[in-house]
C-alpha positions as CSV (number, residue, x, y, z in Angstrom):
1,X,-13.9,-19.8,24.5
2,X,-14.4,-16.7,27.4
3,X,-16.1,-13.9,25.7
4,X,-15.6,-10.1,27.6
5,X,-18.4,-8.8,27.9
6,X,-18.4,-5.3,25.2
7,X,-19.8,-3.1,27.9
8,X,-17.8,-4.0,30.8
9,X,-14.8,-2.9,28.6
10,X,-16.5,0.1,27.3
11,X,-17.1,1.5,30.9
12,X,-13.9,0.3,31.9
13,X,-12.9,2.8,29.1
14,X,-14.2,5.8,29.4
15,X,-13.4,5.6,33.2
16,X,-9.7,5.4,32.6
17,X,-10.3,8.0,29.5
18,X,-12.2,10.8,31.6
19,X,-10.1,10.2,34.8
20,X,-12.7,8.7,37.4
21,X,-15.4,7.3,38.4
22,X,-17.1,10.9,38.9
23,X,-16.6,12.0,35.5
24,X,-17.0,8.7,33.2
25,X,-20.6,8.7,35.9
26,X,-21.8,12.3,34.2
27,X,-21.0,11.2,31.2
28,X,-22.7,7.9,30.9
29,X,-25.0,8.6,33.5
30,X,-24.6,5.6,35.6
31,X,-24.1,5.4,39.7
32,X,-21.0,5.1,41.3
33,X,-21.8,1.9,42.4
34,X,-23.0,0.3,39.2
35,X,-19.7,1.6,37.4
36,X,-17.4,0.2,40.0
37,X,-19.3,-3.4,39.6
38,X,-19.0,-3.2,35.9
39,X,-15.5,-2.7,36.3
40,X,-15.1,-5.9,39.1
41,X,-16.7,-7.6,36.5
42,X,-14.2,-7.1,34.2
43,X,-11.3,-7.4,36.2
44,X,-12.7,-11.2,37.6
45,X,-12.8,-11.9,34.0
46,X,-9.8,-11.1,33.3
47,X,-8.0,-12.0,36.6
48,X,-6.2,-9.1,36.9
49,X,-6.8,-5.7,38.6
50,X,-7.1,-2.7,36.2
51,X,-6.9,0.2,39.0
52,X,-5.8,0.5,42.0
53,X,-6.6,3.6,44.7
54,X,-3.9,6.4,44.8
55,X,-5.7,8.7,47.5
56,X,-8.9,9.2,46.9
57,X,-8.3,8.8,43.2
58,X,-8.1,5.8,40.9
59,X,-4.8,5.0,38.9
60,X,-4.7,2.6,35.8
61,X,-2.4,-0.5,37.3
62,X,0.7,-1.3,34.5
63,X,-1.5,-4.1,33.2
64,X,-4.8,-1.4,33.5
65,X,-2.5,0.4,30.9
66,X,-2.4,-2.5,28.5
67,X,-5.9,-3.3,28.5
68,X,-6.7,0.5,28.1
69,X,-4.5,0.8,25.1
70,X,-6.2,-2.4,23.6
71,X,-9.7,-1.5,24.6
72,X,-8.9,2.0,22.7
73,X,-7.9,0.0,19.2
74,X,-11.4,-1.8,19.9
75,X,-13.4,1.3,20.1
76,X,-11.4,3.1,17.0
77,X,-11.9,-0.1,15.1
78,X,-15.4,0.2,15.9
79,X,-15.9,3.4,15.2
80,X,-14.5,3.1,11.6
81,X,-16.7,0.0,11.1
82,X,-19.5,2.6,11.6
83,X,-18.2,4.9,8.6
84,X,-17.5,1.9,6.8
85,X,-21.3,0.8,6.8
86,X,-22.4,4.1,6.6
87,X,-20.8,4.8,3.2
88,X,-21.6,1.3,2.0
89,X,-25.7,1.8,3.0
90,X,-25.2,5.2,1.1
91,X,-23.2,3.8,-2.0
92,X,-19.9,4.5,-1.1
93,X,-17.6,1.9,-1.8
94,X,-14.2,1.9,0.2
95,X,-11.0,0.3,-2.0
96,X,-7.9,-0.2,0.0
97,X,-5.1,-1.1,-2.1
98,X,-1.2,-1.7,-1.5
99,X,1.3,-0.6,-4.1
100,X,4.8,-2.2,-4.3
101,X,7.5,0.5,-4.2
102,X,8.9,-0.3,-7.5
103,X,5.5,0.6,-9.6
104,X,5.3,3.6,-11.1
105,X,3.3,5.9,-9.4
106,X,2.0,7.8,-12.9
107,X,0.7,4.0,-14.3
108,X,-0.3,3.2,-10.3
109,X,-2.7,7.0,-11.4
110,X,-3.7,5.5,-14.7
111,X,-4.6,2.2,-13.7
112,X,-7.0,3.4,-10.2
113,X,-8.3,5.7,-12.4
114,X,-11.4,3.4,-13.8
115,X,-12.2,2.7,-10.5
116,X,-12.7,6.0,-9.5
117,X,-14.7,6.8,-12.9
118,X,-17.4,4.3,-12.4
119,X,-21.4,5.1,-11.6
120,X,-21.2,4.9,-7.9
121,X,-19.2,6.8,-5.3
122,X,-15.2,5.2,-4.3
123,X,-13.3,6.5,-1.2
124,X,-9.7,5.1,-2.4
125,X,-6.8,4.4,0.1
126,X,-3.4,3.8,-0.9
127,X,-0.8,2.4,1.4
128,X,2.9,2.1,-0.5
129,X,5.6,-0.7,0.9
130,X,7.3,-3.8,0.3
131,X,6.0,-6.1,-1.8
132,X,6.5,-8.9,1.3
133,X,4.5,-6.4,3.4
134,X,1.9,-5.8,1.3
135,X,1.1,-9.5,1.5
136,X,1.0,-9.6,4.8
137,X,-1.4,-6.9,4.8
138,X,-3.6,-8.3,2.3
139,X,-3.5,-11.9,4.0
140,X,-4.3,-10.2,6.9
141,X,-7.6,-8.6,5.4
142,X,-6.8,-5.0,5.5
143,X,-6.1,-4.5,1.4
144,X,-8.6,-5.2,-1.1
145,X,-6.1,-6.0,-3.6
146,X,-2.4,-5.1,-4.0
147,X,-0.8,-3.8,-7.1
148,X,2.8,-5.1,-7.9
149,X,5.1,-5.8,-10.8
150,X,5.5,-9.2,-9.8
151,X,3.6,-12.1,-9.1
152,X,3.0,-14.1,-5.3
153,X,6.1,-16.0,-5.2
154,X,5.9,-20.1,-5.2
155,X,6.2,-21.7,-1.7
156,X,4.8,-18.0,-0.3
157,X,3.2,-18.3,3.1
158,X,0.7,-15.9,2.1
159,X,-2.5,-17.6,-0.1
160,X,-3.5,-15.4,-2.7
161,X,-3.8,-15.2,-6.6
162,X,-2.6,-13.2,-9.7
163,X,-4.3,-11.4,-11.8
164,X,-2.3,-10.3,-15.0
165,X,-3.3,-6.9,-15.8
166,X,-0.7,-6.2,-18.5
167,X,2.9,-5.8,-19.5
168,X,5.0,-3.3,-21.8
169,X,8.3,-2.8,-23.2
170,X,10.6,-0.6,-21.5
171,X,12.2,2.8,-22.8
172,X,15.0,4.4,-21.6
173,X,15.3,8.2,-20.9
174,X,17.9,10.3,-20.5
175,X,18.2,14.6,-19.6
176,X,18.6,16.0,-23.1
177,X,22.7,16.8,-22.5
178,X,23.1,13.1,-22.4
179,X,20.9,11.6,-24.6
180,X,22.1,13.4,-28.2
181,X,24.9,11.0,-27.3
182,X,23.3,7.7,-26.4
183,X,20.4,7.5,-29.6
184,X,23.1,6.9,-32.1
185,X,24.5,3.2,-32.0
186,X,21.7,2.6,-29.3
187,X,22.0,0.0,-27.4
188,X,25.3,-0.3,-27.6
189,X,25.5,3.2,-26.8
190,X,24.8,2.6,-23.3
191,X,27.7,0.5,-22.6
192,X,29.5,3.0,-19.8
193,X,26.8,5.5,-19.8
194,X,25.5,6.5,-16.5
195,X,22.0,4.6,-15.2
196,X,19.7,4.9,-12.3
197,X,18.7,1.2,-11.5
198,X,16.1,-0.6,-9.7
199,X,17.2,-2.3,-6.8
200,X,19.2,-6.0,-7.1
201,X,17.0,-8.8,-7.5
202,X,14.1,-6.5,-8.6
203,X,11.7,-7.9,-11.8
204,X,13.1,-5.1,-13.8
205,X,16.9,-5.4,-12.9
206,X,16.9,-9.1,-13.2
207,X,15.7,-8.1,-17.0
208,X,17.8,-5.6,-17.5
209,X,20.6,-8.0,-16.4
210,X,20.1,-10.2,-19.5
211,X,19.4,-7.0,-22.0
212,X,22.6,-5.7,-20.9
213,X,24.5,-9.1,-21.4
214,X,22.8,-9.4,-24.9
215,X,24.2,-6.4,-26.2
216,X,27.1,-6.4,-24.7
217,X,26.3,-3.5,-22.2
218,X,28.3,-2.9,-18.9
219,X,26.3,0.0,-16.9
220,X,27.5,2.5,-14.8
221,X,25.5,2.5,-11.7
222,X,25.2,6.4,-10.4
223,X,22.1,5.1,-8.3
224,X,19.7,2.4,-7.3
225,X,16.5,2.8,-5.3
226,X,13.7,1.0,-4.9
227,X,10.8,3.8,-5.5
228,X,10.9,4.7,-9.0
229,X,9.7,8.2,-8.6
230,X,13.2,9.0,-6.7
231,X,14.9,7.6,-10.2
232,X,12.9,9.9,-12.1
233,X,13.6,12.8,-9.9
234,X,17.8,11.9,-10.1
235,X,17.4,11.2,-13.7
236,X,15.4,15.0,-14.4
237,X,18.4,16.6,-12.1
238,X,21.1,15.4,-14.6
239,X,21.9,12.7,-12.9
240,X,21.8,10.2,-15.3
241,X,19.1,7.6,-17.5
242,X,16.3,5.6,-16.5
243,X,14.0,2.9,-17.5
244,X,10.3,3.2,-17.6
245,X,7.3,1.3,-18.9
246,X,6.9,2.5,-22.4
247,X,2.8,2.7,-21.8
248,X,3.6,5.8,-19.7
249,X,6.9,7.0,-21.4
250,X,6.0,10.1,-23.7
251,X,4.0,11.3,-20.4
252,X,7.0,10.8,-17.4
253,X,9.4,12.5,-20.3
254,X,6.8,15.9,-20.4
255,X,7.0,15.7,-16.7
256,X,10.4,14.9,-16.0
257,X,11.9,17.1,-19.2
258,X,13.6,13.9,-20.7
259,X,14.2,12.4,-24.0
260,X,13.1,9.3,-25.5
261,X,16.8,7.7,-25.7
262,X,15.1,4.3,-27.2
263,X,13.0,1.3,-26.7
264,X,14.8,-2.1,-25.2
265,X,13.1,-5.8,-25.8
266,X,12.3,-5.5,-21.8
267,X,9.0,-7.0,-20.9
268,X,7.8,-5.3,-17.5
269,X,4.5,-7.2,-16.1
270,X,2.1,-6.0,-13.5
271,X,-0.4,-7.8,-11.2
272,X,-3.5,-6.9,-9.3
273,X,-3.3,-9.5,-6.6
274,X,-6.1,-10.9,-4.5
275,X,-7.1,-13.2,-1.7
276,X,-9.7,-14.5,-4.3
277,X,-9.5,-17.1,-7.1
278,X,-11.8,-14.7,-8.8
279,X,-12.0,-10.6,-8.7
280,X,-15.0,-9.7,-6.9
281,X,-14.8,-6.0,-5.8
282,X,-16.5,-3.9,-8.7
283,X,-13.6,-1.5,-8.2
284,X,-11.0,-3.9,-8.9
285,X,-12.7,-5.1,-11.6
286,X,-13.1,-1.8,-13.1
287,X,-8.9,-1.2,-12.9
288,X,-8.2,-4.8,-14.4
289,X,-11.0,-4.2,-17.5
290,X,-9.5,-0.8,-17.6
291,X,-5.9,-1.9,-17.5
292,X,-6.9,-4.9,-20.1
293,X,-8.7,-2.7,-22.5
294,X,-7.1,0.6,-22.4
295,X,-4.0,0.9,-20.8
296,X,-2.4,-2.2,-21.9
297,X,-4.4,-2.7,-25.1
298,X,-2.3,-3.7,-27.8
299,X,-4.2,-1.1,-30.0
């Protein structure tokens, strides 16, 4: 394997980044001369000019712009490897973690919340996508753990493990206008009534599915999304009910002004997923002992 050699690339750098040969010289204090031969260096290593003389300037060459753009993601990566250290020498821990779209952000709030209540200091990143991104992300090292509210599929490309944190039954809530009509008879109340969904083929409407067919329920879709905070949002303009976790369900009706319509037989699970057979970061640790003992506790 051909190594570059860090330094070539770092003068290479800050030449292209200050705009000469002059200025990247102040600034590092080197000669002309030994800059330029850094910079042949480089460019016999790579095979490939990196500048080329436009007057008595230098000009980055189309593939000088490539290798100047990578060589800044180098140096940024680096940089944040620095923090990273820095906070972990001075007890900081750093906790990336994914969240699927379709989680709930108020139980995403309750379940990080252990994590960031421990002895030692967390810096706590959240990225929200897709669930297949997510993975990606994870396999990929740049999550710590992603939190879903479905397990890795079989067959998945990506190699990681599932970690049960909990499940619930799901409640449905409705503006007040509409849900004096829907308690009485429920479920068979619902049968016509207006619903904000989860997306096709999502854990919770593949459940809801065989509720519906159960009790001999026909919905009447207003809306479907993927992010359940937009359902919540439609469903606290009038729009129409929606189904939440029943762990979180008195608190999303306070803060949404809705009504407890009733509970269905609708098991919702959610996962902390990692690249490990066994949890190992004491953050995530803390959120599935937390989730496990609190949150989900049958008590």
């Amino acid at each position: 394997m051909e190594w570059l050699n860090y330094h070539h690339r770092l003068y290479f750098w800050i030449i292209a980044r200050e705009g000469g040969l002059a200025p990247a010289g102040k600034l590092l204090r080197l000669s002309h001369p030994t800059l330029s031969g850094q910079v042949k260096k480089l460019e016999d290593a790579l095979g490939v000019a990196l500048f080329e003389k436009r007057g008595r300037k230098l000009a980055l060459t189309e593939t000088g712009k490539v290798a100047y753009r990578y060589a800044g993601e180098i140096f940024g990566l680096g940089a944040e490897l620095r923090e990273a250290l820095r906070g972990h020498h001075q007890g900081t821990l750093r906790l990336t973690v994914g969240v699927a779209d379709a989680v709930p952000k108020y139980l995403v709030r309750r379940m990080l919340a252990p994590a960031l209540a421990g002895p030692g200091l967390v810096t706590l990143v959240c990225r929200e996508d897709r669930f297949d991104r997510l993975l990606a992300d994870l396999a990929a090292h740049e999550l710590d753990v992603v939190i879903a509210d479905a397990p890795v599929p079989p067959g998945a490309a990506v190699r990681a493990y599932n970690h049960l944190l909990g499940e619930s039954t799901v409640t449905v809530l409705a503006p007040p206008t509409l849900a004096r009509g829907l308690r009485r008879g429920f479920p068979a109340s619902l049968d016509g009534a207006p619903m904000l969904l989860p997306l096709t083929g999502s854990p919770l409407r593949r459940a809801l599915g065989g509720w519906f067919a159960r009790h001999g329920v026909v919905p009447r879709v207003v809306a479907e999304a993927e992010d359940s905070a937009l359902l919540k949002a439609f469903a606290a303009d009038g729009m129409g009910l929606v189904f939440v976790p029943t762990v979180i369900a008195a608190q999303v009706a306070q803060r949404y002004d809705l009504v407890v319509v009733g509970e269905a037989d609708v098991r919702e699970r959610f996962y902390a997923i990692s690249v490990e057979r066994r949890l190992v970061h004491p953050a995530v640790l803390a959120i599935r002992d937390g989730a496990k003992d609190e949150l989900f506790s049958p008590a």
